[in-house]
C-alpha positions, -999 to 999 in steps of 0.1 A, spaced: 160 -507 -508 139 -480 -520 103 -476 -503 72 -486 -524 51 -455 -533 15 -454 -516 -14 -454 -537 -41 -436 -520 -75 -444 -534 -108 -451 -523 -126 -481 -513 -143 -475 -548 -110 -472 -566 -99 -502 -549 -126 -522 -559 -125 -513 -592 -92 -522 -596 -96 -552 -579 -124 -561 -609 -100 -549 -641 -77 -572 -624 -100 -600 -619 -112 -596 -655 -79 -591 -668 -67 -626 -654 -98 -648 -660 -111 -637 -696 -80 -613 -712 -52 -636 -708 -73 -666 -723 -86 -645 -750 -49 -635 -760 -34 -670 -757 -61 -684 -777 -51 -653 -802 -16 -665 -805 -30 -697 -811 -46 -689 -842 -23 -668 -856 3 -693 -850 -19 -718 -872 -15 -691 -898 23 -703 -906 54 -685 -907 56 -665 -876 84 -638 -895 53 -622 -911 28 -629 -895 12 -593 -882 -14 -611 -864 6 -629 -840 30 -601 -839 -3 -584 -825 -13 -615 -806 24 -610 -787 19 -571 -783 -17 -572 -768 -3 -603 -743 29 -582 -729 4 -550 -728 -22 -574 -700 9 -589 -685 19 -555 -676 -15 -539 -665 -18 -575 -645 12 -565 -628 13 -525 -625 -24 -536 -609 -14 -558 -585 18 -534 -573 -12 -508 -567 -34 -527 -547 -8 -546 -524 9 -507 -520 -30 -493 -516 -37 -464 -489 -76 -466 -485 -93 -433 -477 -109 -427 -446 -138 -413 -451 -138 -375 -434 -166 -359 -420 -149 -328 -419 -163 -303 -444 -143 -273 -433 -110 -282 -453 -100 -293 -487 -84 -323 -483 -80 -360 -501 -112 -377 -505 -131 -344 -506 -155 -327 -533 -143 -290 -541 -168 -267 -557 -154 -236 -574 -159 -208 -593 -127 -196 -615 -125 -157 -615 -131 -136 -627 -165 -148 -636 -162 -187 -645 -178 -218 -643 -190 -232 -614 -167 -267 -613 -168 -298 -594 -137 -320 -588 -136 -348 -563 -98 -351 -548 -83 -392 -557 -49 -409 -553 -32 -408 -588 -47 -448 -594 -84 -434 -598 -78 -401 -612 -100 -396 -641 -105 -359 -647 -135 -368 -671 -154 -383 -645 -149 -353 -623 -115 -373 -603 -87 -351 -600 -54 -369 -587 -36 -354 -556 -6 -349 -572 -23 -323 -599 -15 -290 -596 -50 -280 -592 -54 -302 -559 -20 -292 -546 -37 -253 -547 -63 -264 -528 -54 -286 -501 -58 -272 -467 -83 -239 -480 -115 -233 -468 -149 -222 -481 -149 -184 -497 -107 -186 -506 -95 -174 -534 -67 -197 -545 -41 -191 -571 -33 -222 -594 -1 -225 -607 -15 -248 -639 7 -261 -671 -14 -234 -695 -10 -203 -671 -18 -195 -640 -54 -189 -628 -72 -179 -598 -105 -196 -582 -130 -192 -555 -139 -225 -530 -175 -225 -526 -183 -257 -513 -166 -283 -499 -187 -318 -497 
């Protein structure tokens, strides 16, 4: 039998999963059954495009209940590391890209909590790959889908 894949996420990710779920079982579900209930009501079920709906929107919550619930029970918390002197998971990783970029700010997540727009980059990314292990004042190369590009750690939090 194949072994589950960790989730690594933190003790925020985890609770915030642990609240879509909650939500997703106590108000979704019944929200969606009463859907079906309606558009049941609306007569023959052949063409009926809001129960057709109804049915998509219930398999879609099933299957986030569940994808969920495989995440937490195969969670990896992380420890929180005092250790500023190396990019690693958990971490915040300043950088500048070169030649002369932006100063950016990405905090390193498990894939679950990834959310680049909220400044959560997933470990699996390229971009965290590049950096894991570097220190402050590297210059990494980044091996990215639209080229490659080169940046400077300066800070590691």
């Amino acid at each position: 039998m194949a072994e589950d894949k960790q989730f690594f996420m933190t003790l925020e990710g985890q609770e915030k999963l642990e609240n879509e779920l909650s939500v997703l079982k106590s108000e979704k579900r019944k929200e969606v059954v009463e859907r079906i209930k309606v558009a049941r009501d609306f007569g023959d079920l052949s063409e009926n495009s809001e129960y057709d709906a109804a049915k998509d929107e219930q398999a879609f919550v099933e299957s986030r209940i569940s994808q969920i619930e495989h995440m937490l029970r195969n969670a990896e918390i992380i420890e929180e590391d005092k250790n500023t002197d190396m990019v690693s998971l958990g971490k915040t990783v300043t950088f500048v890209e070169l030649p002369d970029g932006e100063e950016e700010s990405y905090t390193i997540v498990g894939s679950a909590e990834a959310d680049p727009f909220e400044g959560k980059i997933s470990n699996d990314s390229p971009m965290a790959k590049s950096l894991f292990g570097k220190k402050v004042d590297e210059q990494v190369n980044v091996h990215t889908p639209g080229g490659e590009i080169s940046v400077k750690i300066t800070n590691i939090h």
